[in-house]
C-alpha positions as CSV (number, residue, x, y, z in Angstrom):
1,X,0.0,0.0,0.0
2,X,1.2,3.3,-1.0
3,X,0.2,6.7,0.2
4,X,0.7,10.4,-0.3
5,X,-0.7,13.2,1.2
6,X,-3.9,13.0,-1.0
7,X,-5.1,9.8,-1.2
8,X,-4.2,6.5,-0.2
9,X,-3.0,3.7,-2.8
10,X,-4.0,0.4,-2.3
11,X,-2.9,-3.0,-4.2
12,X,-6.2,-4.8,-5.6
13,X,-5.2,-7.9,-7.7
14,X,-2.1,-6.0,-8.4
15,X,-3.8,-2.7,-10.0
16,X,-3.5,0.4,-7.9
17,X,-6.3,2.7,-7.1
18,X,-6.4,5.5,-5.3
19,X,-8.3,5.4,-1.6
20,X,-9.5,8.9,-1.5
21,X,-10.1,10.5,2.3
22,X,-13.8,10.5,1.0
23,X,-13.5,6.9,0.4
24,X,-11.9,6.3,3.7
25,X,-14.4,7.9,5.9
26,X,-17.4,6.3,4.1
27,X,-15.8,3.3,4.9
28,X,-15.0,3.6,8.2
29,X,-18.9,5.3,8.9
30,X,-20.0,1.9,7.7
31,X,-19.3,0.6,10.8
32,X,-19.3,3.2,13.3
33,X,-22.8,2.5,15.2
34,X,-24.1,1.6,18.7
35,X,-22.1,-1.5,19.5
36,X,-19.4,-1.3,17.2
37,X,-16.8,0.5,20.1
38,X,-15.4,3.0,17.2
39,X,-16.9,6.7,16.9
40,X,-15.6,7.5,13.2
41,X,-16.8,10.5,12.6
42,X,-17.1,12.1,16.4
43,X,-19.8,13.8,15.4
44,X,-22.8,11.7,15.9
45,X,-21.5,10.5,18.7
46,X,-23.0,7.0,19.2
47,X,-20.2,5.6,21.3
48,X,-18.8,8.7,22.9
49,X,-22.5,10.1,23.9
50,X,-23.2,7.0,25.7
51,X,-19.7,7.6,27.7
52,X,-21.1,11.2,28.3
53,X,-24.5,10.1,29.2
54,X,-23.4,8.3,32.4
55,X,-22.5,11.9,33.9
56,X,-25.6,13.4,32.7
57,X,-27.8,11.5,34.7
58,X,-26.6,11.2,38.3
59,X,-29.2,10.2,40.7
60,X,-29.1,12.4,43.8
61,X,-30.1,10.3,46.7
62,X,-30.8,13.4,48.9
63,X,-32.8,13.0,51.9
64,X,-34.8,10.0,50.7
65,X,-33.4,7.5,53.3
66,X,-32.2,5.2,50.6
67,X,-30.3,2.4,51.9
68,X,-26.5,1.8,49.6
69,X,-27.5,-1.7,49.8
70,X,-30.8,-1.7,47.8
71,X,-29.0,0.2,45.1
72,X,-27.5,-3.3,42.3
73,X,-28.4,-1.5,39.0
74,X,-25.3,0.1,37.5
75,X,-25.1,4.2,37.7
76,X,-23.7,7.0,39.4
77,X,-25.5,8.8,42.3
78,X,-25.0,11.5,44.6
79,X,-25.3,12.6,48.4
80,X,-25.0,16.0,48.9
81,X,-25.1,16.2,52.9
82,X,-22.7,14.4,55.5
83,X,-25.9,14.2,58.1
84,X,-27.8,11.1,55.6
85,X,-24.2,9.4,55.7
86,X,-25.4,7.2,58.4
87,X,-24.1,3.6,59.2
88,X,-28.2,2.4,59.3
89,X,-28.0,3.3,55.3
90,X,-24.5,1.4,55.1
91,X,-22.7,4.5,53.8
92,X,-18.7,3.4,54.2
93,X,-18.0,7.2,56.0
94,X,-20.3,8.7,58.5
95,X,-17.8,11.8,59.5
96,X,-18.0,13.4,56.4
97,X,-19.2,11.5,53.7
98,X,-20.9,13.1,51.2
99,X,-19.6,11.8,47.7
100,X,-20.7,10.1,44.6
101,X,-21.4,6.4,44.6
102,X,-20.8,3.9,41.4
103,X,-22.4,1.1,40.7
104,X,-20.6,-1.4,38.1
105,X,-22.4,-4.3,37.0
106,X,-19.9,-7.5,36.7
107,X,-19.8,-10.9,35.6
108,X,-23.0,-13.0,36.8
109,X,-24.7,-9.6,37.6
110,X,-22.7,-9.4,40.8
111,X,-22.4,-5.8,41.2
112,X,-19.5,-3.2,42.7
113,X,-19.9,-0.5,44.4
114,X,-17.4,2.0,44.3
115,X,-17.8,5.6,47.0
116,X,-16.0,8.4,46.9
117,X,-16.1,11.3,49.5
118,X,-16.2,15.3,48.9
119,X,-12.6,15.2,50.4
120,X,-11.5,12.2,48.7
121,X,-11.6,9.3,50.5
122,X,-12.4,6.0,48.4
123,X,-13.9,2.7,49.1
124,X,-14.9,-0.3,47.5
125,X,-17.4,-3.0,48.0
126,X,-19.0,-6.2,46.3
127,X,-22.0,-8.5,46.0
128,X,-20.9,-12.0,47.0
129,X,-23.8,-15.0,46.5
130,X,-21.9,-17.3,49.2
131,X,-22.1,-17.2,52.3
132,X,-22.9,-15.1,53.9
133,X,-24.9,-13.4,50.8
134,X,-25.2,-10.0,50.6
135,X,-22.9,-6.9,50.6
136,X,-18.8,-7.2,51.4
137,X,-17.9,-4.8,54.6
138,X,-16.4,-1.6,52.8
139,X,-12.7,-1.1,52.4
140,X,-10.9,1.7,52.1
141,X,-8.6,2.1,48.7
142,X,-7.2,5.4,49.2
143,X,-3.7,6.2,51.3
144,X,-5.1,7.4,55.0
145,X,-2.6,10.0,56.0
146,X,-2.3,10.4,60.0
147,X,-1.0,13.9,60.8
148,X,0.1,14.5,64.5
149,X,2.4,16.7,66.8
150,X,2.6,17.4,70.1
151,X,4.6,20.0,72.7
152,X,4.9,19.8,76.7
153,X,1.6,21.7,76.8
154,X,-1.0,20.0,74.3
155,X,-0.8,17.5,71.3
156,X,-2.5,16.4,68.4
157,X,-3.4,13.3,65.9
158,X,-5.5,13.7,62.7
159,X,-6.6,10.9,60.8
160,X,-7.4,10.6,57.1
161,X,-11.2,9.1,58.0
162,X,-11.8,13.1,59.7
163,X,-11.1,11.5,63.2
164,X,-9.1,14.1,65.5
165,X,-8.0,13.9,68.9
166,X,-6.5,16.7,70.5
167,X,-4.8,16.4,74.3
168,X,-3.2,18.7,76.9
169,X,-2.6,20.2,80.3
170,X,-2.5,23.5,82.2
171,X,-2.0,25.3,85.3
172,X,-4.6,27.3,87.0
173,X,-4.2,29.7,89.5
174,X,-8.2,29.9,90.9
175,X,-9.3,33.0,92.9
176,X,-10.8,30.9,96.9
177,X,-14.3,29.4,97.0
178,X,-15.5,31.0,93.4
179,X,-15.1,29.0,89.9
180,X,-12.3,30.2,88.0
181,X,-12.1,29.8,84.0
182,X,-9.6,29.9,81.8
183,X,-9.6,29.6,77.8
184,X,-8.1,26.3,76.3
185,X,-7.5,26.8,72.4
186,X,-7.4,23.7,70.4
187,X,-3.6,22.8,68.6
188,X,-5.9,21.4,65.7
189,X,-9.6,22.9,64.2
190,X,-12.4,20.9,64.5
191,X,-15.6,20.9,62.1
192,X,-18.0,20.7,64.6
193,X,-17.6,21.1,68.8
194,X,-15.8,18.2,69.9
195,X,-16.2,15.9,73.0
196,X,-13.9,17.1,75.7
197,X,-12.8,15.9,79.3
198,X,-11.1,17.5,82.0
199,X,-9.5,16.0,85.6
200,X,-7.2,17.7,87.4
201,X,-4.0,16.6,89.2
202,X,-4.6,17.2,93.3
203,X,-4.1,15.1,96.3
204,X,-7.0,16.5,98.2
205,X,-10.2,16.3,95.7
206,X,-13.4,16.8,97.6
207,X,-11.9,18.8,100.0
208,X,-9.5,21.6,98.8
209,X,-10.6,21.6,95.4
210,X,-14.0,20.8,95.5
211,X,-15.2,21.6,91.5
212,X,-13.8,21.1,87.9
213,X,-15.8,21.4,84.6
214,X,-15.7,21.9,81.1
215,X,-17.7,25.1,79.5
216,X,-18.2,26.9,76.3
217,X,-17.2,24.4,73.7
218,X,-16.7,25.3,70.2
219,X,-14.7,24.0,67.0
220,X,-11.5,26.0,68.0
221,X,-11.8,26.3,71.5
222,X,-13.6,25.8,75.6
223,X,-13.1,26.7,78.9
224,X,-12.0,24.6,81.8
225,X,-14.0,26.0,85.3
226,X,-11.8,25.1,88.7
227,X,-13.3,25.7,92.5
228,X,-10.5,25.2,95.5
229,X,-10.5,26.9,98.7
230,X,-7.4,28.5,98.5
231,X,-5.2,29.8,95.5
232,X,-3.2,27.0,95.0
233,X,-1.8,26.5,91.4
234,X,-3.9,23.5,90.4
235,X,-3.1,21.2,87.1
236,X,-5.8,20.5,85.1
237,X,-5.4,17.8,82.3
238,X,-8.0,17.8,79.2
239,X,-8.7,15.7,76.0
240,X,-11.0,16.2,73.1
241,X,-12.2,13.7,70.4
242,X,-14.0,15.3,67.3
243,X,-14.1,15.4,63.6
């Protein structure tokens, strides 16, 4: 087969005749239709709109309850809000899960399930018909990063599910028989107001210091409150578990 830039020239029981590019792409339309995996032209589209398709019509499972496990037909769907991402509708991430969820048929009609989170956290998950049938337990695919640091005063571990813990201690100086506060900032921001616990370090609880309590929580910060008789320098110790 020869060619120039014209026309291609092609061997046929050893005449040559020219393959024009009108030639070529009438040929090559002949077999570019639904099925045929080849999108000739790229202008009707038949293979490459039904690529596009599957992102033009995302099913957004909103606040309609609907449990991950009822969902075996392939497609994409969508969940907008982190407070449907509960464990009763088998969502794989309950902290912050809002994400897009794919559902890829496979041999035998066994389907995956594949979830991704707004911050990108991935899992995976099949239909197995042995025992036990029903949906695998979700597994994480992605890296899960653990970010930590810590000083003599407070500390700190973040992990890639969301999960934070944040830790420390402090000295208070409390004005006799009246509660005395003082303002804790977190070493690491929460998204919401996290759990926090405070005990202090005495040998006479009950008596001398008779009060300690936590106050005024928010994502960045709280208050620890301390009651002793005297003004003794007191040690309070505190830990908060958030996401």
């Amino acid at each position: 087969m020869n060619g120039d830039i014209n026309a291609l020239r092609i061997d046929v029981d050893g005449v040559l005749k020219n393959l024009l590019p009108a030639n070529l792409l009438t040929a090559l339309l002949a077999v570019d239709g639904a099925g045929s995996g080849l999108d000739a032209d790229k202008l009707d589209g038949v293979e490459l709109s039904s690529i596009y398709a599957k992102y033009d019509n995302v099913t957004n499972l909103g606040t309609t309850g609907t449990d991950l496990n009822t969902l075996n037909i392939k497609g994409i769907y969508s969940q907008n809000a982190n407070v449907n991402c509960t464990a009763a509708l088998h969502y794989p991430d309950t902290l912050a899960g809002a994400g897009i969820l794919e559902v890829i048929p496979i041999v035998d009609q066994f389907p995956i399930q594949k979830y991704t989170t707004y911050l990108g956290r991935s899992y995976v998950r099949f239909y197995q018909n042995w025992a036990p049938v029903g949906w695998s337990a979700w597994k994480q695919t992605d890296t899960v990063p653990v970010t930590y640091a810590w000083t003599d005063a407070s500390g700190y571990i973040s992990l890639g599910n969301g999960l934070k813990m944040a830790w420390g201690n402090v000295l208070i100086t409390p004005v006799a028989n009246t509660p005395t506060a003082v303002t804790i900032g977190f070493p690491i921001a929460f998204s919401y107001a996290p759990i926090v616990m405070v005990t202090m370090e005495t040998t006479a609880p009950g008596t001398l210091v008779t009060g300690i309590a936590c106050a005024n929580r928010t994502t960045s910060q709280f208050q620890i409150y301390i009651t002793r008789t005297n003004t003794t320098a007191t040690g309070a110790r505190w830990f908060a578990i958030g996401g």
